[in-house]
PQR file of N, CA, C, O and H, with PARSE charges and radii, in Angstrom:
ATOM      1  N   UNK A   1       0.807  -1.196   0.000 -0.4000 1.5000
ATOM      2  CA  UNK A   1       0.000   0.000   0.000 -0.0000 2.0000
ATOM      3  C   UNK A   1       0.859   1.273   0.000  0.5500 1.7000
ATOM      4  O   UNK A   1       0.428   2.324   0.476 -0.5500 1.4000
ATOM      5  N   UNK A   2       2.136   1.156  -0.566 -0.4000 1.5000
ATOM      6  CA  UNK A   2       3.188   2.396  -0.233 -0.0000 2.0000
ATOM      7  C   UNK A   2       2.276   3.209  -1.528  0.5500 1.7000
ATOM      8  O   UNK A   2       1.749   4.209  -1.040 -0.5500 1.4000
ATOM      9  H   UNK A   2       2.486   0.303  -0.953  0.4000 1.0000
ATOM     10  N   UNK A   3       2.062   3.116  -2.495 -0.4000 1.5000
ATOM     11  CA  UNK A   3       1.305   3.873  -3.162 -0.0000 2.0000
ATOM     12  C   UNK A   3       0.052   5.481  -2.767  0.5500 1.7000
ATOM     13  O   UNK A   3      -0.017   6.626  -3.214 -0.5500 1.4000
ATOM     14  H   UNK A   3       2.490   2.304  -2.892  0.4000 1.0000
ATOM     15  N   UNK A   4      -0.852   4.561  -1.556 -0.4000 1.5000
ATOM     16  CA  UNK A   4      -1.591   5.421  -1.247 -0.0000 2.0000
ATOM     17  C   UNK A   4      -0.667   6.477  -0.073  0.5500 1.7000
ATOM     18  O   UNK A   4      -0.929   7.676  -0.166 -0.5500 1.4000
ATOM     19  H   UNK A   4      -0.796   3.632  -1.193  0.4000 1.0000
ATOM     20  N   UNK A   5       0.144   6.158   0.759 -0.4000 1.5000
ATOM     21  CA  UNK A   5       1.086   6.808   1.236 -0.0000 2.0000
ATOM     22  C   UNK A   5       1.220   7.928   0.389  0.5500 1.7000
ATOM     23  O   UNK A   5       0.979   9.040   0.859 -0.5500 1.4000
ATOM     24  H   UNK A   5       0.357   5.184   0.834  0.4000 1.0000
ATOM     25  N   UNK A   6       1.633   7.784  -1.004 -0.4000 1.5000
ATOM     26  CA  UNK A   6       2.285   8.804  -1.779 -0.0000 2.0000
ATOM     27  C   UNK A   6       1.137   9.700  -2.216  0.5500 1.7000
ATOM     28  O   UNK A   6       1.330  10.895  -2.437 -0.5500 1.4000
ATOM     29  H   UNK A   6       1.829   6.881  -1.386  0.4000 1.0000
ATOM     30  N   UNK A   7      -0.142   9.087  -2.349 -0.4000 1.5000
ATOM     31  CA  UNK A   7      -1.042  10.037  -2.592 -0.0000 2.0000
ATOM     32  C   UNK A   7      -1.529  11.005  -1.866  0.5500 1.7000
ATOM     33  O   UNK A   7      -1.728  12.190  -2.135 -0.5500 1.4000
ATOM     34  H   UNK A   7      -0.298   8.116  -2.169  0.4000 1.0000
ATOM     35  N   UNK A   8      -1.822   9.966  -0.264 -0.4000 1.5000
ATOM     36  CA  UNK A   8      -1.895  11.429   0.506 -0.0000 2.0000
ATOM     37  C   UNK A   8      -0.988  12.165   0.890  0.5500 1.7000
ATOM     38  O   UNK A   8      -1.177  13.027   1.748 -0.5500 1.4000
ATOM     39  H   UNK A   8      -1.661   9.004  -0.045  0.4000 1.0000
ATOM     40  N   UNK A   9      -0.225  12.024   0.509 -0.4000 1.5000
ATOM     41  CA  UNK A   9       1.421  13.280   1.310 -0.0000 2.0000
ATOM     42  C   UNK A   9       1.461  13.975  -0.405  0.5500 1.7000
ATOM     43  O   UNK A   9       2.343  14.809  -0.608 -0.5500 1.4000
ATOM     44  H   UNK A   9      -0.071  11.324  -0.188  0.4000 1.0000
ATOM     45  N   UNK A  10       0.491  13.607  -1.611 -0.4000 1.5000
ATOM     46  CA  UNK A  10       0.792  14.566  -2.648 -0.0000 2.0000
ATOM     47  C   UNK A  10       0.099  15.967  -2.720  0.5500 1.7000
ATOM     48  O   UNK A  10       0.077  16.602  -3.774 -0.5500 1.4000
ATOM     49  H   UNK A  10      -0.226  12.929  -1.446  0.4000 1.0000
ATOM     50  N   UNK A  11      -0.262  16.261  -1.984 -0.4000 1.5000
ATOM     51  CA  UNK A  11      -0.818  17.514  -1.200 -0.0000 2.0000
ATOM     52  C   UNK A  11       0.425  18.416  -0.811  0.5500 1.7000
ATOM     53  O   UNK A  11       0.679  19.558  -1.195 -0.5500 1.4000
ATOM     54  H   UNK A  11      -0.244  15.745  -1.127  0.4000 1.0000
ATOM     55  N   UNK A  12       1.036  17.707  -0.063 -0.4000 1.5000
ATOM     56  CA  UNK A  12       2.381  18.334   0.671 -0.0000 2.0000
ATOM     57  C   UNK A  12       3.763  18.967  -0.373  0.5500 1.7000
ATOM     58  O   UNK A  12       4.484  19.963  -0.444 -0.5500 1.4000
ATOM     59  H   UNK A  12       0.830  16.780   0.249  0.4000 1.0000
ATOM     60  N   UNK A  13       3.454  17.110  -1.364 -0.4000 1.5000
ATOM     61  CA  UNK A  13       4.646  17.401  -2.434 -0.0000 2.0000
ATOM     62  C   UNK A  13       4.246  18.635  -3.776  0.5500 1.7000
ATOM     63  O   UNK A  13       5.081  19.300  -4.389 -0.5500 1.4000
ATOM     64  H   UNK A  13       2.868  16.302  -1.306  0.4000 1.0000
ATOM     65  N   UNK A  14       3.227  18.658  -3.905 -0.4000 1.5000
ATOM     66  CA  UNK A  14       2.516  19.828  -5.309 -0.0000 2.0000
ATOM     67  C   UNK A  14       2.669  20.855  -4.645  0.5500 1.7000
ATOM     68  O   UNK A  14       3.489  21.524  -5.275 -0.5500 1.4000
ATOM     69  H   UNK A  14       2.548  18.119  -3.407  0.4000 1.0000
ATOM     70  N   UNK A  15       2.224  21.657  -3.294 -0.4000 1.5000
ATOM     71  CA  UNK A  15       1.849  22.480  -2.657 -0.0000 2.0000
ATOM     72  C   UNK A  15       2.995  23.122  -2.130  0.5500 1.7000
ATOM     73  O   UNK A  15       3.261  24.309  -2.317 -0.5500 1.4000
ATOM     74  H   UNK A  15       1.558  21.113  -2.783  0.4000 1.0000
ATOM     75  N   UNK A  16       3.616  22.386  -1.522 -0.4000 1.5000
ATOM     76  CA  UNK A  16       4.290  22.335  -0.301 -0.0000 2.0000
ATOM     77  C   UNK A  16       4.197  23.155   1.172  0.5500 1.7000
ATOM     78  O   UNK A  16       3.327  24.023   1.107 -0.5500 1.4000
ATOM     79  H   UNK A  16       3.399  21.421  -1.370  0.4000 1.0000
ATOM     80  N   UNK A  17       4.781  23.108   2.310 -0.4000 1.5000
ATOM     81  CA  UNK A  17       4.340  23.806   3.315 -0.0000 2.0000
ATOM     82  C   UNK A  17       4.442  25.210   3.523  0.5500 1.7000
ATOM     83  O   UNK A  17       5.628  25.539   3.497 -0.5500 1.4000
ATOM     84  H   UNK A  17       5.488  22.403   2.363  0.4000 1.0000
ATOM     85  N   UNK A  18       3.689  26.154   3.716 -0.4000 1.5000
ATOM     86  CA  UNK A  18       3.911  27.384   3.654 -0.0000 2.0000
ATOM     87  C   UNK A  18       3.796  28.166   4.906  0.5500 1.7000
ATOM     88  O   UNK A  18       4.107  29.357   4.914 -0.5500 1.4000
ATOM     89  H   UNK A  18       2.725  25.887   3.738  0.4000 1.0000
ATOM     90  N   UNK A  19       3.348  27.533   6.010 -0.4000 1.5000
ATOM     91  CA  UNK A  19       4.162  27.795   7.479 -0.0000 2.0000
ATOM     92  C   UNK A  19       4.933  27.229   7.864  0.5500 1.7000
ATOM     93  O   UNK A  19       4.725  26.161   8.440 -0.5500 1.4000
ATOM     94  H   UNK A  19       3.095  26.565   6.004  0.4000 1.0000
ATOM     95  N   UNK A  20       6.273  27.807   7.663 -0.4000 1.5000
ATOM     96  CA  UNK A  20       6.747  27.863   8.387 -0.0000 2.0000
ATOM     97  C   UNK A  20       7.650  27.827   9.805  0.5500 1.7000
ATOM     98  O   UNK A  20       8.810  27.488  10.040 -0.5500 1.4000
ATOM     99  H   UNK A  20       6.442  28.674   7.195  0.4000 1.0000
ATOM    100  N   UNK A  21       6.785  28.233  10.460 -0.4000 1.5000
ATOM    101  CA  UNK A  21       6.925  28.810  11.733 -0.0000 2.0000
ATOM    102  C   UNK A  21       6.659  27.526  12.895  0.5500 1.7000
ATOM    103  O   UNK A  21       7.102  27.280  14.017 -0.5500 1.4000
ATOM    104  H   UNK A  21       5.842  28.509  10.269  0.4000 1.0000
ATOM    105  N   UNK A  22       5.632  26.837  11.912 -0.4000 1.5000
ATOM    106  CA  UNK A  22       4.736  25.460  13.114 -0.0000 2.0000
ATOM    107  C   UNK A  22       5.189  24.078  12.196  0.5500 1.7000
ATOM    108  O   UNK A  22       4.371  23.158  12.156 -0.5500 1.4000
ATOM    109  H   UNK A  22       5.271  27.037  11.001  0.4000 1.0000
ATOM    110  N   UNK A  23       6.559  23.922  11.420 -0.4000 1.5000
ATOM    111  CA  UNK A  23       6.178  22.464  11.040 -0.0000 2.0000
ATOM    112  C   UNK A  23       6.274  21.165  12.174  0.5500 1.7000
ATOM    113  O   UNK A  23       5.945  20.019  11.867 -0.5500 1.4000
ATOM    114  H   UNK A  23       7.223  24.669  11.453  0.4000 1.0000
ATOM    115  N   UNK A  24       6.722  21.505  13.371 -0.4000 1.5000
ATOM    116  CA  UNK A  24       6.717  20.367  14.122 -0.0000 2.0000
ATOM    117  C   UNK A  24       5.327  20.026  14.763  0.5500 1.7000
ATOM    118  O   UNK A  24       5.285  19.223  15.695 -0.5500 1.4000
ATOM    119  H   UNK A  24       6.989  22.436  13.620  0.4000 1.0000
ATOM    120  N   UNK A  25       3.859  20.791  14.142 -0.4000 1.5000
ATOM    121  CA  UNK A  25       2.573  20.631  13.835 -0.0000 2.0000
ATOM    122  C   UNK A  25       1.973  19.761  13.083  0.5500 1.7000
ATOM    123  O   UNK A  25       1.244  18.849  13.470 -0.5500 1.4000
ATOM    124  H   UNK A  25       3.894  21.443  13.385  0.4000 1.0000
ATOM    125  N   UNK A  26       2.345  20.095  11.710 -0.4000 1.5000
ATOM    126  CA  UNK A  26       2.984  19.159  10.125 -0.0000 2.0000
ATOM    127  C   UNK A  26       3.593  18.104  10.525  0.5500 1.7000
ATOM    128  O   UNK A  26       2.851  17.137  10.698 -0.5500 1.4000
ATOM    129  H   UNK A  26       2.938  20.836  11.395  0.4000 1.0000
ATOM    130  N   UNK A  27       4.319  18.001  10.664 -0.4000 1.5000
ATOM    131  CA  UNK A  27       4.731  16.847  11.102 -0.0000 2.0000
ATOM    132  C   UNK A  27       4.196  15.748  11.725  0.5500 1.7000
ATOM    133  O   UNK A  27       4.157  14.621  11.232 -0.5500 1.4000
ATOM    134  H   UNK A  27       4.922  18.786  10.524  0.4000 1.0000
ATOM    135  N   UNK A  28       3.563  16.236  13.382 -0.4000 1.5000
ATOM    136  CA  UNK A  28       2.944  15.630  14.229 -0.0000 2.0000
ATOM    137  C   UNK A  28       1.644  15.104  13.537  0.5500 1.7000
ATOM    138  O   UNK A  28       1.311  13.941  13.759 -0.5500 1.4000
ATOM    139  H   UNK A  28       3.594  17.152  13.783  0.4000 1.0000
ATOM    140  N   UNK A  29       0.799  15.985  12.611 -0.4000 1.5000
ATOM    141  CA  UNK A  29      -0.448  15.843  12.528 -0.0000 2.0000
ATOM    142  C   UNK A  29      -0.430  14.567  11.287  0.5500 1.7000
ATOM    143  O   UNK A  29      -1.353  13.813  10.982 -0.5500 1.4000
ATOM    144  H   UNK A  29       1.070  16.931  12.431  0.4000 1.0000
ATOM    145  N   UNK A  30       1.327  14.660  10.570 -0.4000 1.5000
ATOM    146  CA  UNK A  30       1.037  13.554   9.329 -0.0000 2.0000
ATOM    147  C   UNK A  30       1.413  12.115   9.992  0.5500 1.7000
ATOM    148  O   UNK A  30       1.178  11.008   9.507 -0.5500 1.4000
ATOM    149  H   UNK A  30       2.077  15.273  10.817  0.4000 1.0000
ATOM    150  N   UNK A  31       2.111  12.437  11.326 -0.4000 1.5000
ATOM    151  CA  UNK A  31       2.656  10.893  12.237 -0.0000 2.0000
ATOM    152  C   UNK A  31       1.697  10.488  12.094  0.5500 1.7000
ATOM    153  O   UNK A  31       1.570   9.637  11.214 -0.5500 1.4000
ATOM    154  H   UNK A  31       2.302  13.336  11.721  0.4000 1.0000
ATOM    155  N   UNK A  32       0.371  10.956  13.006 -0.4000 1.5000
ATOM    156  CA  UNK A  32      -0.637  10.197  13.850 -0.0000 2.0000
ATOM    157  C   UNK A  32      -1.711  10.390  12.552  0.5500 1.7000
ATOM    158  O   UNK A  32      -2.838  10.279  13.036 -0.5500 1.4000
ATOM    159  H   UNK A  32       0.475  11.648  13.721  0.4000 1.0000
ATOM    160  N   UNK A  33      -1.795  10.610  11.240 -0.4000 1.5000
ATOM    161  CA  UNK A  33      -2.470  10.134  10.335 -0.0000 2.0000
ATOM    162  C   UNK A  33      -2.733   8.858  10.100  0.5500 1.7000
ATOM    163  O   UNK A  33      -1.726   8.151  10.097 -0.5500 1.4000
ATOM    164  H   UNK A  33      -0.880  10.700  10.847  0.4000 1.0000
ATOM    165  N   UNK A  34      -3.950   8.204   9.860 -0.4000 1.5000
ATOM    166  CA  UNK A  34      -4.434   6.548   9.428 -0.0000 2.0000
ATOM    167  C   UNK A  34      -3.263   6.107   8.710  0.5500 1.7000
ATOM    168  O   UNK A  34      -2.702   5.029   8.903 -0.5500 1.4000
ATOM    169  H   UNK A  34      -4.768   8.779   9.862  0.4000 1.0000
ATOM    170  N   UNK A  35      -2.963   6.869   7.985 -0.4000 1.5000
ATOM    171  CA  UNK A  35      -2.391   6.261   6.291 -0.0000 2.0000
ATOM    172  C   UNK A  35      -0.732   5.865   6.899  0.5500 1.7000
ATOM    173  O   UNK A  35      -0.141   4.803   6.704 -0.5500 1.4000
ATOM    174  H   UNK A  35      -3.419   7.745   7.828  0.4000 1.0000
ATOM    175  N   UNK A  36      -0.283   6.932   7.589 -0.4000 1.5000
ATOM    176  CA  UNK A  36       1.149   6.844   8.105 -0.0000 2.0000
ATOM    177  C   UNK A  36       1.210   5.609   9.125  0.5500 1.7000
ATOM    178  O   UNK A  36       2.198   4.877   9.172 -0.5500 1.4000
ATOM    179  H   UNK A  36      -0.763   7.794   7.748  0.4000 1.0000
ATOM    180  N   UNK A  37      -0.080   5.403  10.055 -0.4000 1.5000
ATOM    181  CA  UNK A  37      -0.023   4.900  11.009 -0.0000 2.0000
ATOM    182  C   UNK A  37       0.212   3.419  10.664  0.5500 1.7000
ATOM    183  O   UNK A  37       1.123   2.671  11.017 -0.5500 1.4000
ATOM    184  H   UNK A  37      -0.883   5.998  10.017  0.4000 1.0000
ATOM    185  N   UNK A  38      -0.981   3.175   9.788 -0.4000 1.5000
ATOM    186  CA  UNK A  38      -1.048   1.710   8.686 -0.0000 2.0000
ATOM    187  C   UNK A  38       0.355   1.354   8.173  0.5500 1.7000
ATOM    188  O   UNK A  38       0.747   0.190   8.090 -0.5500 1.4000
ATOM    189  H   UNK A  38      -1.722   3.783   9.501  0.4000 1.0000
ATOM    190  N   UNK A  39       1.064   2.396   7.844 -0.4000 1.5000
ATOM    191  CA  UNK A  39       2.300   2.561   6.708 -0.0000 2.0000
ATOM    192  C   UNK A  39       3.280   1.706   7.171  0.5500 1.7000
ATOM    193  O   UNK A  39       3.814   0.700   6.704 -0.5500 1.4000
ATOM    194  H   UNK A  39       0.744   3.342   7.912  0.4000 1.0000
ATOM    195  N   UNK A  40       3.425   2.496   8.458 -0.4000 1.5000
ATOM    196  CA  UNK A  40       4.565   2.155   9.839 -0.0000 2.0000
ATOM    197  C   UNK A  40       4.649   0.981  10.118  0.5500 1.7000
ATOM    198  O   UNK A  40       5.713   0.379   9.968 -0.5500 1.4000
ATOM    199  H   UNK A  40       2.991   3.314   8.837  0.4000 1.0000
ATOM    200  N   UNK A  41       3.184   0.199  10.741 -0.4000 1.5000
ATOM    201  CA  UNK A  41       2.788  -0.937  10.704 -0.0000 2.0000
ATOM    202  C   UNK A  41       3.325  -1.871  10.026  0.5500 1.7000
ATOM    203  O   UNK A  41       4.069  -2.749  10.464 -0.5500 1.4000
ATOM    204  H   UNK A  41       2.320   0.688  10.863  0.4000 1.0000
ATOM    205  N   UNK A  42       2.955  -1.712   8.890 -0.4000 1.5000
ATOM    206  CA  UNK A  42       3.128  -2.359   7.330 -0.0000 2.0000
ATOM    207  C   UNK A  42       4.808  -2.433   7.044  0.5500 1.7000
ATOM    208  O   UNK A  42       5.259  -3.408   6.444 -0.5500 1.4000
ATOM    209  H   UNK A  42       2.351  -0.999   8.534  0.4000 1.0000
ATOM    210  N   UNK A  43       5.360  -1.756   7.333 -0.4000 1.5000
ATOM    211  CA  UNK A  43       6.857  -1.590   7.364 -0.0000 2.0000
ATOM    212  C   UNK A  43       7.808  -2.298   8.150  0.5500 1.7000
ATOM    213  O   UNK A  43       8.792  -2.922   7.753 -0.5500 1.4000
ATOM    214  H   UNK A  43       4.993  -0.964   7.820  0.4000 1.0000
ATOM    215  N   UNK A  44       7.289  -2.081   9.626 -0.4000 1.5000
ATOM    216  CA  UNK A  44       7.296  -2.887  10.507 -0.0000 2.0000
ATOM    217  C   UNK A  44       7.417  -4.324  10.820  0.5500 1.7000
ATOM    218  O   UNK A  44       8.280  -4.920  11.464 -0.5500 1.4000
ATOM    219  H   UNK A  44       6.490  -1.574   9.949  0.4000 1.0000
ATOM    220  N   UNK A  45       6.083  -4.853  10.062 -0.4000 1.5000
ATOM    221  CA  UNK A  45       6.104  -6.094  10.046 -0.0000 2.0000
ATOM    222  C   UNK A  45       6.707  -6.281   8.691  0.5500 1.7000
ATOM    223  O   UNK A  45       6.169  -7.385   8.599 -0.5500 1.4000
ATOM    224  H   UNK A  45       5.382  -4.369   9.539  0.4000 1.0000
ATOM    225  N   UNK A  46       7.331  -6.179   7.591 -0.4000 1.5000
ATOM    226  CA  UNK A  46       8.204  -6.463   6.406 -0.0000 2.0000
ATOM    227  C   UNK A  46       9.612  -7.433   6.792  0.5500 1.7000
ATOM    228  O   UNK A  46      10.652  -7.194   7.405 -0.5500 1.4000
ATOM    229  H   UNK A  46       7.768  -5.282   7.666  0.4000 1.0000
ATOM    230  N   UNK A  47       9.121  -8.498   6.177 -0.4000 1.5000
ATOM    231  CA  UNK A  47      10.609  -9.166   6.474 -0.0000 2.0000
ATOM    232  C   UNK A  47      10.208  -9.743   7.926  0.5500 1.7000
ATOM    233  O   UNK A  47      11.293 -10.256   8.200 -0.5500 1.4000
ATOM    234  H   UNK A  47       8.276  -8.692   5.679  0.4000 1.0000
ATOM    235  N   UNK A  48       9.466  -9.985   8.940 -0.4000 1.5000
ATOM    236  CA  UNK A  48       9.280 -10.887  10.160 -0.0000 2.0000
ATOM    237  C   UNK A  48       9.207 -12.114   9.558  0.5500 1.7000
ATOM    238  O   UNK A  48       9.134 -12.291   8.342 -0.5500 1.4000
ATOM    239  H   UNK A  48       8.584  -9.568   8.717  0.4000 1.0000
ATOM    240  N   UNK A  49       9.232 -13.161  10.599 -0.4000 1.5000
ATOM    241  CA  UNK A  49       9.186 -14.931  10.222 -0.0000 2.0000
ATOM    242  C   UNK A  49       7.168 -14.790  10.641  0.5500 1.7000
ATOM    243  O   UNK A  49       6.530 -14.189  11.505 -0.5500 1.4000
ATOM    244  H   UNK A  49       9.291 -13.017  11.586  0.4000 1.0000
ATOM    245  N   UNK A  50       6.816 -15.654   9.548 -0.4000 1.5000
ATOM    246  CA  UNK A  50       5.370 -16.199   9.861 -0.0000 2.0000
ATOM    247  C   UNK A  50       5.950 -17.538  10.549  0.5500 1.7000
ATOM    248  O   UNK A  50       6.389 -18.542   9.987 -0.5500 1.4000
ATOM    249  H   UNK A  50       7.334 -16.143   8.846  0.4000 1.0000
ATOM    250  N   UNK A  51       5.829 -17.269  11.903 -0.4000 1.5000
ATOM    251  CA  UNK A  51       5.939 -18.534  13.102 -0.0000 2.0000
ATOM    252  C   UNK A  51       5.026 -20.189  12.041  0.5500 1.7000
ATOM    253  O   UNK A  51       5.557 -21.222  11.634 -0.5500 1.4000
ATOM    254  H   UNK A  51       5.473 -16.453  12.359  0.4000 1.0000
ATOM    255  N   UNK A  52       3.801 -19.796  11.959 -0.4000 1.5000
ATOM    256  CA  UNK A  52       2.623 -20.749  11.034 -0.0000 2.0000
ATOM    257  C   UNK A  52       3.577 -21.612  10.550  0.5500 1.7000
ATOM    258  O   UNK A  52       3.968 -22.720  10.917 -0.5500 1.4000
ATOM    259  H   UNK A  52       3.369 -18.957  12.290  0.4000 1.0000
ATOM    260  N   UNK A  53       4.007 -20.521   9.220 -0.4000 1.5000
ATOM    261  CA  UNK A  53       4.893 -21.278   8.598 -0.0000 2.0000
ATOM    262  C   UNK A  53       5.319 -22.278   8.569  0.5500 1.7000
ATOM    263  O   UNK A  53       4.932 -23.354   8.113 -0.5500 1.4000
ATOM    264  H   UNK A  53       3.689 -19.621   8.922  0.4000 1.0000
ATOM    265  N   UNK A  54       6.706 -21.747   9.396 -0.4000 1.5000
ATOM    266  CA  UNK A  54       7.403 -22.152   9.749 -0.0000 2.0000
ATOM    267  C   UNK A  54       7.152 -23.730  10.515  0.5500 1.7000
ATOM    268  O   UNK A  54       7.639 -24.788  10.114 -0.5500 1.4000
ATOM    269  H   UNK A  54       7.021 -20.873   9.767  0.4000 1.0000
ATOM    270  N   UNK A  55       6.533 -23.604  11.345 -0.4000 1.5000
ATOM    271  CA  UNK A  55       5.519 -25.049  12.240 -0.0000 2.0000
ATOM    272  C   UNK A  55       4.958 -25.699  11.046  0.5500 1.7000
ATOM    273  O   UNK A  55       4.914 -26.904  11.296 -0.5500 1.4000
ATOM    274  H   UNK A  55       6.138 -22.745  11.670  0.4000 1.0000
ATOM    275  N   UNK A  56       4.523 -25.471   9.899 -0.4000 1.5000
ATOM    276  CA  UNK A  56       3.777 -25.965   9.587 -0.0000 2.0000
ATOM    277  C   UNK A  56       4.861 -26.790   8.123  0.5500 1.7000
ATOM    278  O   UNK A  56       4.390 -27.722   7.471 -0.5500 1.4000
ATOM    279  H   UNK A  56       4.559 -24.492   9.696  0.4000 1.0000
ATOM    280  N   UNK A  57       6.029 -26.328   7.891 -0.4000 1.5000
ATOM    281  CA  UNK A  57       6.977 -27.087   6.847 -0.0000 2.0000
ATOM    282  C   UNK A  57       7.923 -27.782   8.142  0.5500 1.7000
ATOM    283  O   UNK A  57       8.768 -28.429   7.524 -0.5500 1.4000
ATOM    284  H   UNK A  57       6.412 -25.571   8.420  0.4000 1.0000
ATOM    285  N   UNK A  58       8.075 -27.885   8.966 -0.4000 1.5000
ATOM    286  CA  UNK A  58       8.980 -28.215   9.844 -0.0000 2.0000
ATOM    287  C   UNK A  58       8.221 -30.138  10.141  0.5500 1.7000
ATOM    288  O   UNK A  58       8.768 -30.902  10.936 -0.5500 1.4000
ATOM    289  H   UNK A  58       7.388 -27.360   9.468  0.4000 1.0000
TER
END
């Protein structure tokens, strides 16, 4: 899903930020976004062992 990632932050990339003064706002508000939150997740678990698996060819 890295795709939709790129769509919603294409707001940011066409536009870009024009305060300033508050991006550690920007920032904060794109962390705790669904899409980032999912992202992280998704990233996160990339490359772990499926235990299942594993038990289950063994």
């Amino acid at each position: 899903m890295p795709f939709s990632a790129f769509m919603a932050c294409a707001y940011f990339s066409a536009v870009g930020v024009t305060d300033l003064v508050h991006p550690s706002e920007k920032i904060m508000k794109h962390e705790n976004s669904k899409t980032h939150l999912h992202n992280s997740m998704e990233l996160g678990l990339l490359g772990t062992v499926n235990i299942r698996a594993q038990l289950d060819s063994a």
